[in-house]
Biotite code that builds the C-alpha atoms (Angstrom):
import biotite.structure as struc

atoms = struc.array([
    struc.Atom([34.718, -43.790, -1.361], chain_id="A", res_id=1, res_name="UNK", atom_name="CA", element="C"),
    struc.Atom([38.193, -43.751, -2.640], chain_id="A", res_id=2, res_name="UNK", atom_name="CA", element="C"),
    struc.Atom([37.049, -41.516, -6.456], chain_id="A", res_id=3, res_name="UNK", atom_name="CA", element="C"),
    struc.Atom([35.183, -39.198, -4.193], chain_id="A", res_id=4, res_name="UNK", atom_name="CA", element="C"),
    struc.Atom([37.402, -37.913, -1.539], chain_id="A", res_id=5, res_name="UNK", atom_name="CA", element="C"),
    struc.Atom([40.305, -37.585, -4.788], chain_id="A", res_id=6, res_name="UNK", atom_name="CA", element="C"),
    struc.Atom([37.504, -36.041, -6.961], chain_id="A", res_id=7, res_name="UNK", atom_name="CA", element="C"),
    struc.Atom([37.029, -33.626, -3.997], chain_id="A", res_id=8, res_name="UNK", atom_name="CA", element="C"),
    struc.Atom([40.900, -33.085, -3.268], chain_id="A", res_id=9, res_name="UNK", atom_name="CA", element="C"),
    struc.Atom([40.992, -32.054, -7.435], chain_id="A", res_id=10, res_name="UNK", atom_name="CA", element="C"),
    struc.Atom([38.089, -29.807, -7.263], chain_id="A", res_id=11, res_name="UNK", atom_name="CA", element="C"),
    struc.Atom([39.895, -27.704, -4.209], chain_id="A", res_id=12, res_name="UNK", atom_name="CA", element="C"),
    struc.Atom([42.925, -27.374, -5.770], chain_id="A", res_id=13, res_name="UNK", atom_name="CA", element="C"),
    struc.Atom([41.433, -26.287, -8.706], chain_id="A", res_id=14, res_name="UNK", atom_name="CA", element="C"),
    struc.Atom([39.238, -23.357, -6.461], chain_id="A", res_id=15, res_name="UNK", atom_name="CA", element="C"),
    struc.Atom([42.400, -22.474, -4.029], chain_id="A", res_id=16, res_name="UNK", atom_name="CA", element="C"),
    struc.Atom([44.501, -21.970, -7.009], chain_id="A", res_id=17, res_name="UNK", atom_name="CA", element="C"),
    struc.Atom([44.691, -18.185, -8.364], chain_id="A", res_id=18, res_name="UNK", atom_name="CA", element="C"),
    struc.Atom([43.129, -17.359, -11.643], chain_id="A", res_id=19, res_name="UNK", atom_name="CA", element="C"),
    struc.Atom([45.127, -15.814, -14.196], chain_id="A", res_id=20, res_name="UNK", atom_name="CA", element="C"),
    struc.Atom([43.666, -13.037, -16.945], chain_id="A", res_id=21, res_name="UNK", atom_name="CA", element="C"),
    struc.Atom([45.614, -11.095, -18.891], chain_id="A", res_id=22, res_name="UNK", atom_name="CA", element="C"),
    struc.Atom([43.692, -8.045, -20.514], chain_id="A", res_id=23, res_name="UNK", atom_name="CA", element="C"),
    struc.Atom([44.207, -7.118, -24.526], chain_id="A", res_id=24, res_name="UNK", atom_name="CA", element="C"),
    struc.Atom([43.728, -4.381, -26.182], chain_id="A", res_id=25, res_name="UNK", atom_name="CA", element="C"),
    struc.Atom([40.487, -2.580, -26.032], chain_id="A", res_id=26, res_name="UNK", atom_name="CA", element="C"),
    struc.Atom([40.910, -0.946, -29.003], chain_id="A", res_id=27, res_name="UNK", atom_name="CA", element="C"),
    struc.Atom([38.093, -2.707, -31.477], chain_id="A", res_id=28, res_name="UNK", atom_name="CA", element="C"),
    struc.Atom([37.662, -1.379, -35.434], chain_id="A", res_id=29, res_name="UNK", atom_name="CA", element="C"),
    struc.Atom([33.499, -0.838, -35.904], chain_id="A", res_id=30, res_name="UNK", atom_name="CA", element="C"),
    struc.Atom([32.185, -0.879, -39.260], chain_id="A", res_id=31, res_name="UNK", atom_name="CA", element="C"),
    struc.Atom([31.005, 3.008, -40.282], chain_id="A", res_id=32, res_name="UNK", atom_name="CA", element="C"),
    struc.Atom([27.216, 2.554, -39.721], chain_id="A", res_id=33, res_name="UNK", atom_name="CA", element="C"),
    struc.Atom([28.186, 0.912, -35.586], chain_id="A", res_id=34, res_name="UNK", atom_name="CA", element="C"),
    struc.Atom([30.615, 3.666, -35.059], chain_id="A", res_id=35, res_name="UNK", atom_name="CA", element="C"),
    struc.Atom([28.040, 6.340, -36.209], chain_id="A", res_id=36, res_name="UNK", atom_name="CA", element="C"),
    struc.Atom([25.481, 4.634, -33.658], chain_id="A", res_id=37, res_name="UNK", atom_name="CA", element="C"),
    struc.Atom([28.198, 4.782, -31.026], chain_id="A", res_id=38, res_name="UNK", atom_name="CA", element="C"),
    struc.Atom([28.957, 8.649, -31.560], chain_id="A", res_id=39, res_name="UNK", atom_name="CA", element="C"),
    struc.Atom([25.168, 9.909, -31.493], chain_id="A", res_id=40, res_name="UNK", atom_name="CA", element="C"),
    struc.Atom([24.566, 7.557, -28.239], chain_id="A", res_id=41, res_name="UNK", atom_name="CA", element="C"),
    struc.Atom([27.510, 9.745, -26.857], chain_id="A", res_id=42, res_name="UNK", atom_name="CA", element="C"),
    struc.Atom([26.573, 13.249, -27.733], chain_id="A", res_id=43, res_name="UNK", atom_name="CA", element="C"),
    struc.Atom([22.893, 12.284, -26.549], chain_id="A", res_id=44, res_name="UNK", atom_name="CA", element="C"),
    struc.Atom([24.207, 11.488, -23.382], chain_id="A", res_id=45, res_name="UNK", atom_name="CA", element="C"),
    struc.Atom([26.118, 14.697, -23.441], chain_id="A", res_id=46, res_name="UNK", atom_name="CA", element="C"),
    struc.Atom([23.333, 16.478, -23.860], chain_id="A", res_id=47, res_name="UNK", atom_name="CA", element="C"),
    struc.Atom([21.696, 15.032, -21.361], chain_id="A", res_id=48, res_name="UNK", atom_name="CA", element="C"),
    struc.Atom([24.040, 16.000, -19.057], chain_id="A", res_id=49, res_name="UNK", atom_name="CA", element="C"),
    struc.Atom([23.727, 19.506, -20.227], chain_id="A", res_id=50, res_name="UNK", atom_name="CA", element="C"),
    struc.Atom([20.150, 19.550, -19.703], chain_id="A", res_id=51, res_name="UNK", atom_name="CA", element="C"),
    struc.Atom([20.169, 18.185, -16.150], chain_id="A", res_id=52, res_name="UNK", atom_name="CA", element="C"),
    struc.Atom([22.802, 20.671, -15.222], chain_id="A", res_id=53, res_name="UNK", atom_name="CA", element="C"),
    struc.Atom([21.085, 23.589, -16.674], chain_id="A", res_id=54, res_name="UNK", atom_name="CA", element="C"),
    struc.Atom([17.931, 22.535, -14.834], chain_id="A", res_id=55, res_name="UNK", atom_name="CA", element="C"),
    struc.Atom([19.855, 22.105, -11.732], chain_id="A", res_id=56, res_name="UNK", atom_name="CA", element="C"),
    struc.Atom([21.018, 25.795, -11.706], chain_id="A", res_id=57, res_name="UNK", atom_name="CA", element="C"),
    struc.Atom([17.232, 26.634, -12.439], chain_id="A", res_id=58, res_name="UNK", atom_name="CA", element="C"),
    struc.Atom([16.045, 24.994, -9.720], chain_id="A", res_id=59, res_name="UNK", atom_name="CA", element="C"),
    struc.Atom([18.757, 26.495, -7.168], chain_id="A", res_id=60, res_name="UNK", atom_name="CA", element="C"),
    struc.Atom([18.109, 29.710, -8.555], chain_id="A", res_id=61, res_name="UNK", atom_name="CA", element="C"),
    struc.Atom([14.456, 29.499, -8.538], chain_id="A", res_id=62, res_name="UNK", atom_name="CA", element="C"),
    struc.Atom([14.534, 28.260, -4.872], chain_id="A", res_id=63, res_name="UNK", atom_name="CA", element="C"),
    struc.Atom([14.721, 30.564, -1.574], chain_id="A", res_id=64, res_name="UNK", atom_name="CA", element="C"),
    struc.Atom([14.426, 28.161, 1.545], chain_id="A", res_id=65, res_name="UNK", atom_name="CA", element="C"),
    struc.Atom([15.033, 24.362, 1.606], chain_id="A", res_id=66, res_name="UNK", atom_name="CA", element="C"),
    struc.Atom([12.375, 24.713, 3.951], chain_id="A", res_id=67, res_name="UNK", atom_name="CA", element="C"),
    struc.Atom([8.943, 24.394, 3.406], chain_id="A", res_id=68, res_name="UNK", atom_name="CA", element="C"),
    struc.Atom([7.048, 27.761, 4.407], chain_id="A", res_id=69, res_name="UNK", atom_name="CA", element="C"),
    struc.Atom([4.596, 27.664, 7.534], chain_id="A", res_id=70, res_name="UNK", atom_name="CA", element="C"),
    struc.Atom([0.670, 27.688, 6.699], chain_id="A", res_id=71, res_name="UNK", atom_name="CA", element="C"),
    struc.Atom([-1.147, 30.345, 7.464], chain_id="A", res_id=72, res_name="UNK", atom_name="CA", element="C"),
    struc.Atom([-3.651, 30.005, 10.166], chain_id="A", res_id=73, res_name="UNK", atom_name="CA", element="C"),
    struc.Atom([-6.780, 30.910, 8.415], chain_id="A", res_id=74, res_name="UNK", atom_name="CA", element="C"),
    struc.Atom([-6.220, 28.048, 5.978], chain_id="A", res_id=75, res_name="UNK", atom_name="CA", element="C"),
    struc.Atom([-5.278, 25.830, 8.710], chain_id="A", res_id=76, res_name="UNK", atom_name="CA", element="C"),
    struc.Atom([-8.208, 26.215, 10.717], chain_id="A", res_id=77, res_name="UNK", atom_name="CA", element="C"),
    struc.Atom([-10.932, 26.225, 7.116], chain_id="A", res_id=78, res_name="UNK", atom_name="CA", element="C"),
    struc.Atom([-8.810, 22.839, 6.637], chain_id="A", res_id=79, res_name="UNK", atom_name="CA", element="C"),
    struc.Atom([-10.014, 21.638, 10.018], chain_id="A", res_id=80, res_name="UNK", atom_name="CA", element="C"),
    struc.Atom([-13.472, 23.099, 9.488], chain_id="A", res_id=81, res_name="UNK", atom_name="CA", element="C"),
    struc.Atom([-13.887, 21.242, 5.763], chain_id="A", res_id=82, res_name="UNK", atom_name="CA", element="C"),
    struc.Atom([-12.680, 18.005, 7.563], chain_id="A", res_id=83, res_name="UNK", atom_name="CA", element="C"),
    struc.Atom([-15.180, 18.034, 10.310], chain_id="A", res_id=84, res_name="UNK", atom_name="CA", element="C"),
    struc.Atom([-18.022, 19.026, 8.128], chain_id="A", res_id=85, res_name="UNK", atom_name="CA", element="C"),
    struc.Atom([-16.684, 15.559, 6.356], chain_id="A", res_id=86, res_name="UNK", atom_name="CA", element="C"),
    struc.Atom([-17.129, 13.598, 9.523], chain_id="A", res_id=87, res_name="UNK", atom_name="CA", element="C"),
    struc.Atom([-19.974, 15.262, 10.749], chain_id="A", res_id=88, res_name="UNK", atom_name="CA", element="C"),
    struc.Atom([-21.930, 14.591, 7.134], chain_id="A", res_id=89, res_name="UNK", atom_name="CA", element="C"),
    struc.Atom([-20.599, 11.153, 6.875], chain_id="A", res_id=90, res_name="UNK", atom_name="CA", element="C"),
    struc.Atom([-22.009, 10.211, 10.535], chain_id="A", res_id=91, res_name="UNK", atom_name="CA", element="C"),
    struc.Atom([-25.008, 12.027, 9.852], chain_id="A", res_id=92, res_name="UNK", atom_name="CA", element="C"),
    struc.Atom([-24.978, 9.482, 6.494], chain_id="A", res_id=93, res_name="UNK", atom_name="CA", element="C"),
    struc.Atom([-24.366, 6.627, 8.796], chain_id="A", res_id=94, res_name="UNK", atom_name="CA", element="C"),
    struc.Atom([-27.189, 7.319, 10.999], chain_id="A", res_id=95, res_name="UNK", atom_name="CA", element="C"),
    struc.Atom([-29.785, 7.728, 8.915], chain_id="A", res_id=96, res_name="UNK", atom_name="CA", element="C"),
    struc.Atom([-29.223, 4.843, 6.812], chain_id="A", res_id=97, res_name="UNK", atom_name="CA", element="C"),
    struc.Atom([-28.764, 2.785, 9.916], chain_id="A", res_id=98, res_name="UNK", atom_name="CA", element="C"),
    struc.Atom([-32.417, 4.187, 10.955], chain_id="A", res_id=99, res_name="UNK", atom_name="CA", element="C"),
    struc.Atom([-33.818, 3.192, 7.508], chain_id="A", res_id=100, res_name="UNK", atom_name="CA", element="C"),
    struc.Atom([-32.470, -0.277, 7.731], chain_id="A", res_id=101, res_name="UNK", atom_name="CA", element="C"),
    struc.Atom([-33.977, -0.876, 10.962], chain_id="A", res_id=102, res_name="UNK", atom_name="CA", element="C"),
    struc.Atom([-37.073, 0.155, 10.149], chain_id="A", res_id=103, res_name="UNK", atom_name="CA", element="C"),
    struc.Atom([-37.160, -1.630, 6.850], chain_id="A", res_id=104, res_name="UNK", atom_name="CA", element="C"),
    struc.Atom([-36.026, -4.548, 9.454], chain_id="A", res_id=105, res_name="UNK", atom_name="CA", element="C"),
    struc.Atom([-38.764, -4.452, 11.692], chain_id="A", res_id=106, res_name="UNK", atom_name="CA", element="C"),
    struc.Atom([-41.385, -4.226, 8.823], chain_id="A", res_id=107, res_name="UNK", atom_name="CA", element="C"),
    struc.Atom([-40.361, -7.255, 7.197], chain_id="A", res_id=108, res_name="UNK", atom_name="CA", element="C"),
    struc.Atom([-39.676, -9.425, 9.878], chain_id="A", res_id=109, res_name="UNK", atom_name="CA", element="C"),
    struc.Atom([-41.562, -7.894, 12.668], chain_id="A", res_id=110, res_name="UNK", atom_name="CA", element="C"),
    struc.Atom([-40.123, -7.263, 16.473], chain_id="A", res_id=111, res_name="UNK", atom_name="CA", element="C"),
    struc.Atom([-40.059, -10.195, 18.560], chain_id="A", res_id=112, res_name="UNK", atom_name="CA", element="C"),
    struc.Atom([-42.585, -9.848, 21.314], chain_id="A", res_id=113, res_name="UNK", atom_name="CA", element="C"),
    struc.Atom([-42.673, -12.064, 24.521], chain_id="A", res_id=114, res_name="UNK", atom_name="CA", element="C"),
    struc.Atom([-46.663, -13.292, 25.315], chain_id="A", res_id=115, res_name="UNK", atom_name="CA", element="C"),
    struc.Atom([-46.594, -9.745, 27.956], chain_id="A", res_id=116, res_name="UNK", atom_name="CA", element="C"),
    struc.Atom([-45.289, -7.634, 24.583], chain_id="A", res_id=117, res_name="UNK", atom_name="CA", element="C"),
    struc.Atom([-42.068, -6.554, 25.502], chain_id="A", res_id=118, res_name="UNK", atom_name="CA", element="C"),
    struc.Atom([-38.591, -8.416, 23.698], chain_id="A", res_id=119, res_name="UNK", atom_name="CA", element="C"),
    struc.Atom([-36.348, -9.816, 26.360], chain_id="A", res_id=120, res_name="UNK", atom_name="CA", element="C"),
    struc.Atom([-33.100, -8.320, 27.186], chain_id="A", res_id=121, res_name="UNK", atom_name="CA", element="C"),
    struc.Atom([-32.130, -10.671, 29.772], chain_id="A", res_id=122, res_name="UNK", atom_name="CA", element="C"),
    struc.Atom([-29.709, -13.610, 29.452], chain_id="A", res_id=123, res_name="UNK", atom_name="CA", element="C"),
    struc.Atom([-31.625, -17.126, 30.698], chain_id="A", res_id=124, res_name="UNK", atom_name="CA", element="C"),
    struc.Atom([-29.238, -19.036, 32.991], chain_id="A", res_id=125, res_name="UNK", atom_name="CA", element="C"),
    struc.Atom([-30.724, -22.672, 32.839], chain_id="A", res_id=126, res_name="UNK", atom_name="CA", element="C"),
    struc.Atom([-31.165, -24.781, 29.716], chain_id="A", res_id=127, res_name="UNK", atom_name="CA", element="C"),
    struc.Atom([-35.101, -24.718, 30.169], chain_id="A", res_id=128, res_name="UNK", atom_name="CA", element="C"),
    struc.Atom([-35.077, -20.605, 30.237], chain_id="A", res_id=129, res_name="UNK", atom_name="CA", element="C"),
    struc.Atom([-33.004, -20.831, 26.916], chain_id="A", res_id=130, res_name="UNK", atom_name="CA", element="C"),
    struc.Atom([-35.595, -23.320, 25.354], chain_id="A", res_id=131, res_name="UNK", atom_name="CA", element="C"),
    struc.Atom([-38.175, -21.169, 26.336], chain_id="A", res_id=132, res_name="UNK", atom_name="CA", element="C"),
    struc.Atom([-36.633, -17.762, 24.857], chain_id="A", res_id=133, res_name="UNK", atom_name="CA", element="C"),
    struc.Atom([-35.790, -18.981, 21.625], chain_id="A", res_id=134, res_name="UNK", atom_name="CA", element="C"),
    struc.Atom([-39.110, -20.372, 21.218], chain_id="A", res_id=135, res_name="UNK", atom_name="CA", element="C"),
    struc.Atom([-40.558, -17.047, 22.017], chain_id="A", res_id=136, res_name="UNK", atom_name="CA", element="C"),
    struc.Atom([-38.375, -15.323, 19.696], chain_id="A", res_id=137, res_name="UNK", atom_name="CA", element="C"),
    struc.Atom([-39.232, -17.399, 16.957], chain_id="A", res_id=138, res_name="UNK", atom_name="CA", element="C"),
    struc.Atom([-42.331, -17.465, 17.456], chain_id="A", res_id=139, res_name="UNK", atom_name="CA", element="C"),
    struc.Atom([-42.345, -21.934, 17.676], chain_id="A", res_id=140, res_name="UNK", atom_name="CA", element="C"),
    struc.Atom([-45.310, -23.547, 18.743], chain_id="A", res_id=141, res_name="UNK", atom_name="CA", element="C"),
])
């Protein structure tokens, strides 16, 4: 108990006391073939530069409004038009392959029929009614 709370007075000294660097030189001597590397990495970037800035005056020249323009209303509206053909063809789709399923549906498995001919829409109340419906639907006997 005694090592940890002097182990723990040591280690905040040591983080409340400032830390001292003192910088050198940063002049370092390259070999011929590193300071060659270094000089083309620099007039690359200065190119670069040069690039982006000529391409910035391009674009500022090139450009009239920061705004973009307003559409006209004839391709507004054939916009509209093209996306409710979409909708209207895609529903159309939806329909008629819904149609073929249920057909294809009712040919395989046949429509449940009560003994009078008709399905049942309504929902039994009692247990016995339930019996009695899903019997007729599936066809138990």
């Amino acid at each position: 108990m005694m090592k940890s709370r002097i182990l723990l007075i040591v280690i905040s000294v040591f983080l409340l006391l400032p830390i001292s660097a003192s910088a050198e030189d940063n002049t370092v001597q390259y070999d011929e073939e590193t300071q060659q590397a270094i000089e083309n990495i620099v007039s690359t970037q200065q190119l670069d530069e040069d690039r982006l800035e000529t391409a910035e005056e391009h674009v500022s020249q090139n450009v009239v409004s920061p705004y973009k323009q307003p559409i006209s209303k004839k391709k507004l509206i054939k916009k509209f038009l093209i996306a409710m053909f979409g909708v209207a063809m895609s529903s159309l789709i939806l329909y008629l392959g819904l149609t073929i399923y249920n057909k294809a549906r009712d040919n395989f498995n046949g429509p449940v029929k009560t003994p009078e001919g008709e399905t049942p829409l309504e929902t039994p109340y009692d247990l016995q009614g339930a019996v009695r419906s899903f019997l007729d639907k599936t066809e138990w006997r």
